[in-house]
N, C-alpha and C positions, 0 to 999 in steps of 0.2 A: 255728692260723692262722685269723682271724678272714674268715670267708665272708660274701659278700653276693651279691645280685642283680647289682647297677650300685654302682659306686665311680666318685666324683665327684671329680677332683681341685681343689679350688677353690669357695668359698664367696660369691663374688662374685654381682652379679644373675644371668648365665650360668647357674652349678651352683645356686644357690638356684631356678630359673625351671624348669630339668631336674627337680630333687628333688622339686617341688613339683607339677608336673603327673604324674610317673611316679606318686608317691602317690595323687593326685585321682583319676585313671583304675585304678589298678590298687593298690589298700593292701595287699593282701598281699604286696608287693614290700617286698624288704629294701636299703632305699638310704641309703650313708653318702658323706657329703661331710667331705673332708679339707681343712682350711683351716690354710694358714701361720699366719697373720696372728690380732692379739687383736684384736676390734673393739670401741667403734668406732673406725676412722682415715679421716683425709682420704682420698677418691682425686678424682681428676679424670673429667670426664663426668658433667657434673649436669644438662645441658639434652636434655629429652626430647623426641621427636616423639608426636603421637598413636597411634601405633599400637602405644604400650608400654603405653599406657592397657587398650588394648584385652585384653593379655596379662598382665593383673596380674586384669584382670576377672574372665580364665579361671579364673587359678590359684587368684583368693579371695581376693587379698592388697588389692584397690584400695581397698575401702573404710580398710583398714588405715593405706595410704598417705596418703589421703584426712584420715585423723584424726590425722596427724603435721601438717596445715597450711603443706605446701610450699605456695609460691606457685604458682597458674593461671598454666601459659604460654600466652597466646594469640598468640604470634609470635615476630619479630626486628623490629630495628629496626637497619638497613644503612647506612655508607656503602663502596661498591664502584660500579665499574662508569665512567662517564663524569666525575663531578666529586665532590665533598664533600658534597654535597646530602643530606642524610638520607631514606631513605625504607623505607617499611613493608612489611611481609611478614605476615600473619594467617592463622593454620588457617580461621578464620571470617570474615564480616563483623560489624564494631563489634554493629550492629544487633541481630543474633542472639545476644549473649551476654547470658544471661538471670540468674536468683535467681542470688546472689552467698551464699546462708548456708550457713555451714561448721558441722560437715561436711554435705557435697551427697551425693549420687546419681549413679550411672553411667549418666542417663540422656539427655536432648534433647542441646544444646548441650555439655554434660561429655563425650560420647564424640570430641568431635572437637578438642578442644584436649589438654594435655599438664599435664605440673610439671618444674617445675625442683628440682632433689632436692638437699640435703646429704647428701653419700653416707657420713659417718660415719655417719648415723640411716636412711638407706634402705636401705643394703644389711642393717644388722642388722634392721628390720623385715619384709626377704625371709629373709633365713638362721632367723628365731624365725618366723617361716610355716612353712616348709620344715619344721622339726622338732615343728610343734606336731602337720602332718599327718602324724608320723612317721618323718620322714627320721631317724638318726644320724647325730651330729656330734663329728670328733676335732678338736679345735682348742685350743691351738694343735699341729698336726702337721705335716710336710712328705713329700715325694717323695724321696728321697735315690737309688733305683735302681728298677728294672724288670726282671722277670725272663721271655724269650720262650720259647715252647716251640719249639724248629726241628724236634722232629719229627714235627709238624702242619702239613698245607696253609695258609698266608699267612702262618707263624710267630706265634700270638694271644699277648697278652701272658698269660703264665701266674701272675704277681704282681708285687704295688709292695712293693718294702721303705720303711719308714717312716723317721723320723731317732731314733727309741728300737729300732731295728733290730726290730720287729714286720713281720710281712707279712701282705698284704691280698689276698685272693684275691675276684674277681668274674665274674660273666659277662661284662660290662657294664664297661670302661671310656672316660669323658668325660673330657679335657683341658678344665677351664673355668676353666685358672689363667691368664687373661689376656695380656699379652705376657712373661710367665716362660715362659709354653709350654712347664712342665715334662715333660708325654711326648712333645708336639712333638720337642722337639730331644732327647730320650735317645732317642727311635726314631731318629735324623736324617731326619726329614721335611723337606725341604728348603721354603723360600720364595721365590718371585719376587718383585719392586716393579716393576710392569709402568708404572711412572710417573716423571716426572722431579720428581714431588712432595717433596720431600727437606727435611723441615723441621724445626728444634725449637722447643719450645716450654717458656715459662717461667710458671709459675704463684703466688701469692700468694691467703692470705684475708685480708678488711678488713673492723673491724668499727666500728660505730656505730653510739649510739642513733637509732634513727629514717632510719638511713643510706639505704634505699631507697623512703621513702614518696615522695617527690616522682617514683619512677617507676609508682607504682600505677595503675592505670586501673579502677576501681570494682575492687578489690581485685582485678583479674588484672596481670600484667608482661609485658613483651617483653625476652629476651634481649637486648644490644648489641652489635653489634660494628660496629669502626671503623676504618677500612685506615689506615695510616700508609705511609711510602713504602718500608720492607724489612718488611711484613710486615701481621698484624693484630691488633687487641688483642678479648679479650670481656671483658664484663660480665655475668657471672651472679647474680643478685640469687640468694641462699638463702632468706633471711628479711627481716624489718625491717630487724636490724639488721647482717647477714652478706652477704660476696659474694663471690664467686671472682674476680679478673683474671686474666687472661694476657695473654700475647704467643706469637704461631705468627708465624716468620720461617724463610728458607730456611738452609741450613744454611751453604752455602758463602757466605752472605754473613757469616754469623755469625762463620765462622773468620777473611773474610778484615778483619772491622771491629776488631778486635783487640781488642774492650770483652769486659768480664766479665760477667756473664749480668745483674748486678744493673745495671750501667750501661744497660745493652740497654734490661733493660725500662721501666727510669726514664726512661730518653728516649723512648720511645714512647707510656709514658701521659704524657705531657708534648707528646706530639703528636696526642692524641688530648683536645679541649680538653671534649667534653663529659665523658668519661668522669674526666680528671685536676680536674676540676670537682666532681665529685662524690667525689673520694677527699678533698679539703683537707681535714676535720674529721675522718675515720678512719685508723688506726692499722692496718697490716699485721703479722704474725705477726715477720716480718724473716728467719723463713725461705725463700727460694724454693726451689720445686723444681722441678725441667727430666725433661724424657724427648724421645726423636727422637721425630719424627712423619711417619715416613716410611711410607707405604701402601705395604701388603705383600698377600700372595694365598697361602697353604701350594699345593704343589701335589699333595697329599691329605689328604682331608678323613676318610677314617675306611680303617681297617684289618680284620682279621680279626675281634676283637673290641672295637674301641675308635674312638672319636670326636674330633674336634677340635669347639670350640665356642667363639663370640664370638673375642676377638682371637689367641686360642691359630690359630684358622682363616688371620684375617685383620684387616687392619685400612685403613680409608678415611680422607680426610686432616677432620678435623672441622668442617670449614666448612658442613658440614651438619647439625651436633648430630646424626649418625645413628651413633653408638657402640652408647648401650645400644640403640636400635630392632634393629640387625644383632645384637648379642649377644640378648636377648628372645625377638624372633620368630625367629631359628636356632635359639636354646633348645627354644622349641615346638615347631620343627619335628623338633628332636633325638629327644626327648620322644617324641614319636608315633611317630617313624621305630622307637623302641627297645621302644615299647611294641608295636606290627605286627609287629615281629620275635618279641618274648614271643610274642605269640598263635598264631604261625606258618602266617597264614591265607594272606599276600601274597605273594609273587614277593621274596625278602630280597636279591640282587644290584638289581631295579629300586628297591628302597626306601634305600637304600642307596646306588646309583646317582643317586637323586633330589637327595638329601640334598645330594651332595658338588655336582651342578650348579647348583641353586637356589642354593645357599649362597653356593657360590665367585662364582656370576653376580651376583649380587647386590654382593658384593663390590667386583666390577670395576667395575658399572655407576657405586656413588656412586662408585670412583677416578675413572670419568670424567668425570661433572658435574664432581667439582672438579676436572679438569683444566679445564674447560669455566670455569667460575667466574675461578682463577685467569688463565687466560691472555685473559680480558676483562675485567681492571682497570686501568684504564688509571690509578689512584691508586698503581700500585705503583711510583714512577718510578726506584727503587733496584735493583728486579730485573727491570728489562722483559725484558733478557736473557733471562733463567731463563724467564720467561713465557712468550718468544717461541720458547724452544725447548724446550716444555711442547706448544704448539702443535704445533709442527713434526714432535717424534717421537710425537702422535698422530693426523696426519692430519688435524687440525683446520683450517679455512676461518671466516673473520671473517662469511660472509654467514651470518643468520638462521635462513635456511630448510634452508640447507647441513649447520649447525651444528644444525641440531634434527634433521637425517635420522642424522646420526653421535650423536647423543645415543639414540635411540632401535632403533639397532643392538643385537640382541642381546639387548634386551626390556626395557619400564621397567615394572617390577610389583613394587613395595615392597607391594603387595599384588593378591593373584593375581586375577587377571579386572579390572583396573584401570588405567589408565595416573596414576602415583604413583611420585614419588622425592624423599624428604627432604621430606616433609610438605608438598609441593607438585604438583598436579592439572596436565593439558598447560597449561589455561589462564591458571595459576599461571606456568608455568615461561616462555610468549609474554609474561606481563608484564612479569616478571624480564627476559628478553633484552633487551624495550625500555630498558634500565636501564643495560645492559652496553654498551661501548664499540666495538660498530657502528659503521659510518659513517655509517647513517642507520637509524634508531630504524622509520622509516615502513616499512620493508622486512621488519619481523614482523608477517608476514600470517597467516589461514587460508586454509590450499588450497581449502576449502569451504564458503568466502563468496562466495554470489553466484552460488553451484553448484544446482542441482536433480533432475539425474541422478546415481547411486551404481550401478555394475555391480561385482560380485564377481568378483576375478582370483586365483582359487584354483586353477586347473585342474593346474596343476602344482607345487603343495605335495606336501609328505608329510604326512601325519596320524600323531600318534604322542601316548603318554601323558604329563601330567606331574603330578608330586603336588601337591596342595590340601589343606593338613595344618590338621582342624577338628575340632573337641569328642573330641580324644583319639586320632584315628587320621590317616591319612595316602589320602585319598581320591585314586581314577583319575580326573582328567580329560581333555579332549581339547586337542591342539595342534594348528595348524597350522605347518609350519615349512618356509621357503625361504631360499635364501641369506643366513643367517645372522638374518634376522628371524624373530618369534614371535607368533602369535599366538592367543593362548588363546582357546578358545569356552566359554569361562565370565563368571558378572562381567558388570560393563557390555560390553567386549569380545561375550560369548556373543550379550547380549539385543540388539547393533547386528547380528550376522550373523545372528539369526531376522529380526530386520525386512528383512535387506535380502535374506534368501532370499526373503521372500514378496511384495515389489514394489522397485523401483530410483524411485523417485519419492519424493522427500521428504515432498511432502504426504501420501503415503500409507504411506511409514515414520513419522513420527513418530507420527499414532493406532496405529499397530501398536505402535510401543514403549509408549505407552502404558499399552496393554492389557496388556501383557508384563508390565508394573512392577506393576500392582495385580495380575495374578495373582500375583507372588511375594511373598514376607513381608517385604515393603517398608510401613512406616508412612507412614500419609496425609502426616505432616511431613516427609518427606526423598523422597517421589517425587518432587519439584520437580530437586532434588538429582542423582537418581540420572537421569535423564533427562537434564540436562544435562549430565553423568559419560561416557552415553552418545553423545552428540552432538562428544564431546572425543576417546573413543575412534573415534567415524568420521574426525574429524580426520587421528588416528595411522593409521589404515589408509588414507586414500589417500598418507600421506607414506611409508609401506612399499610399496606397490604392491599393498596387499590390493584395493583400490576404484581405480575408474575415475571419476574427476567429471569432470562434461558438465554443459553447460546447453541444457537443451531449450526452443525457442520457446513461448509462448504456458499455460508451468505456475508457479506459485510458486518463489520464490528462497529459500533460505539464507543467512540474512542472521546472520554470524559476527564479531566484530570483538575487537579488546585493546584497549580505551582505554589512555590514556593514564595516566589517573588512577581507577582502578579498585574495587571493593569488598575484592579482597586484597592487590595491590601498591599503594602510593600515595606521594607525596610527602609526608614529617613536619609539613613546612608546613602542607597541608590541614586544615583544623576535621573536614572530614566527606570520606568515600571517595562518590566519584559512583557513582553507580548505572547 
């Protein structure tokens, strides 16, 4: 019977991302990953957020990625929300995207944008990572059974038998077989869809010489997508000459339209006039392929000895291109979580414990932006329905400020000590609203425009720990936590509660933060950055009740605002984003 440390089931970025860091940090580890599948093959999920960037870095693989010449994502380019109007979404300002020669460096400008991936050559570029640091690889292999021991406390899986009926014995096993959720469902780990999200989605590639230069922007792309009235379509450029379409529509309209999946989405790119614009000269596969797209939550995330990881966990509705990010950084997180437990230095129910919260939380949170998303398009005029009671079974409110206190329930940290979801900053997300079908656009404010007092309303939190999983282990930090809101003292978050412990006066918080920022390993080029990062996060604590704003006579004001027309949301019209 073939022993290992950690048995992977699943070759995708998920188990490649796990393989590849358990290796980095600890290579005397004996780790195999079992993959169904020959590669390379199409999958779906080719549009990245930044913060995959970040986790390819870790692992060694980015410069890798990097020399495969996916296209630079520096955005989206949207119609949602109030009317047809195209308008932009950017990680960065135009401005800041700097050297364009390939291959680049993971350094200035490159850490905060993304790639848009062909996942026949990406995921084999992570899987020949994974193995060159050592990982073993059975492929093509499957999952055919599991064998538990019941008579051990939690019942741990004791082996996988194989489909050449071989059995695989581990300390260590990772579910990273995406929504096969091969030990998922042999364990019967049950799933919730805490969402009325309920949609599928039809997908095609198209190719053409030259088919995507007229979207280039100094050699970076912006994903597209474009609401139609059941649904939405994307345009994922791969290459010059390759691109992924779909359509994501709800499902009950699907059944009740009577059309075949191929009529659906012909009529959609047909209503989507920039995108069917740009297909006229290329040629689709003539295969489609469909899967639900209905956002799910497991309701456990790891066992006695075994983990759930990426969609095997969970899955959020993709209007956020946040697939691979949730699969990636969970991976990482996995990773560490598995390698703390090796070392048997930490607390392994809090590590463990950590795991399945963060995870799962995170999960829910993008379910509910895009419930958030969806039930503020007023473009979708075929399922208002569906939208309106999207709304409705989440407590949702049309008002702005309403709608961002319910967004921020429960904690929005796509990266820890930050306020960040789906590649978008609070500032980001007040512009967006302006966008979305409000009654009035003027009613996304800051609470803390125009404010100059900040007093700390902490007295009756709890303080408790949560994990901060970095360069290989899975670090203690501190929370604060009250009715259901969170608030890390780490991160811009930590460095706004040292300023505002040591004065409530803005003018004299902000040289405090200051000083805070150059004392940490903050680069001269992104303090500007991370202070404003900071000032986003004061935002979010007085819309939780962490701060008190006041305005005191006769001190400096806070002068906070969303334009309208912005440096990362803007209208497609505009030549240049205002400043």
């Amino acid at each position: 019977m073939p022993k290992c440390d950690v048995a992977i089931v699943g070759g995708g970025p998920g188990g490649s991302t796990v393989a590849s860091l358990l290796k980095l940090y600890m290579p005397e580890l004996d780790v195999l990953v079992i993959e169904k599948e020959v590669f390379p093959r199409d999958h779906v999920g080719e549009s990245q957020l930044p913060a995959v960037s970040k986790v390819l870095h870790e692992m060694g693989a980015w410069d890798k990625v990097e020399a495969a010449q996916f296209p630079i994502k520096i955005g989206a380019s949207y119609t949602w929300g109030k009317n047809s109007e195209p308008w932009i979404f950017g990680f960065i300002p135009n401005a800041e995207v700097g050297s364009l020669d390939r291959p680049g460096t993971y350094t200035g400008w490159r850490q905060r944008v993304a790639f848009q991936v062909d996942r026949s050559k990406y995921d084999q570029i992570l899987l020949d990572h994974a193995c060159s640091l050592g990982t073993r690889l059975q492929q093509p292999a499957s999952v055919v059974g599991i064998e538990l021991d019941a008579t051990k406390p939690g019942k741990p899986i004791r082996s996988l038998t194989l489909n050449d009926q071989s059995l695989v014995q581990a300390r260590y096993y990772v579910d990273a077989s995406g929504n096969a959720a091969v030990l998922r469902k042999q364990l019967g780990i049950p799933v919730e869809a805490p969402s009325l999200l309920r949609n599928v989605a039809f997908w095609d590639y198209w190719t053409s010489p030259g088919l995507n230069t007229q979207l280039l922007e100094n050699k970076t792309i912006r994903v597209l997508i474009r609401s139609v009235p059941f649904g939405w379509v994307w345009y994922i450029a791969l290459s010059d000459d390759r691109t992924s379409v779909g359509l994501v529509c709800n499902a009950e309209y699907y059944k009740r339209s009577g059309q075949r999946p191929q009529e659906l989405y012909a009529s959609a790119i047909g209503q989507a006039p920039t995108i069917g614009k740009m297909l006229e000269s290329a040629r689709s596969t003539g295969c489609l392929s469909s899967a639900s797209d209905w956002s799910y939550v497991a309701k456990e995330a790891y066992g006695e000895n075994w983990f759930l990881v990426g969609e095997s966990l969970g899955f959020a509705d993709p209007i956020l291109a946040a697939g691979l990010t949730l699969t990636q950084t969970g991976a990482q997180h996995l990773a560490y979580t598995i390698l703390d437990l090796i070392r048997g230095e930490k607390d392994r129910k809090w590590l463990k414990d950590q795991y399945h919260q963060t995870q799962t939380r995170r999960i829910r949170q993008h379910i509910k932006f895009a419930e958030y998303w969806y039930s503020a398009n007023g473009l979708f005029t075929d399922i208002l329905e569906n939208c309106s009671a999207i709304a409705a079974q989440s407590g949702l409110t049309f008002q702005p400020q309403d709608a961002f206190r319910w967004l921020s329930h429960g904690g929005v940290e796509d990266i820890p000590g930050q306020f960040a979801i789906g590649g978008l900053g609070l500032t980001g997300i007040k512009s967006v609203q302006k966008r979305f079908s409000h009654t009035r656009s003027d009613e996304v404010v800051f609470e803390i425009d125009g404010m100059n007092t900040f007093d700390l309303m902490v007295q009756d939190a709890v303080r408790e720990s949560m994990a901060y999983p970095t360069q290989g282990q899975v670090q203690e930090v501190q929370v604060l936590v009250r009715n259901g809101y969170r608030l890390p003292l780490t991160g811009t978050y930590g460095l706004m509660f040292k300023a505002l412990e040591s004065s409530r006066f803005i003018d004299l918080i902000i040289p405090v933060l200051k000083r805070l920022i150059m004392e940490g390993s903050v680069g001269p080029q992104d303090q500007g950055s991370v202070l404003s990062n900071s000032l986003q996060c004061l935002e979010s604590m007085v819309a939780q009740g962490w701060v008190k704003a006041s305005l005191t006579q006769d001190r400096p004001i806070l002068s906070m605002v969303t334009p309208v027309e912005g440096q990362i949301v803007y209208s497609e019209r505009s030549n240049e984003a205002s400043t």
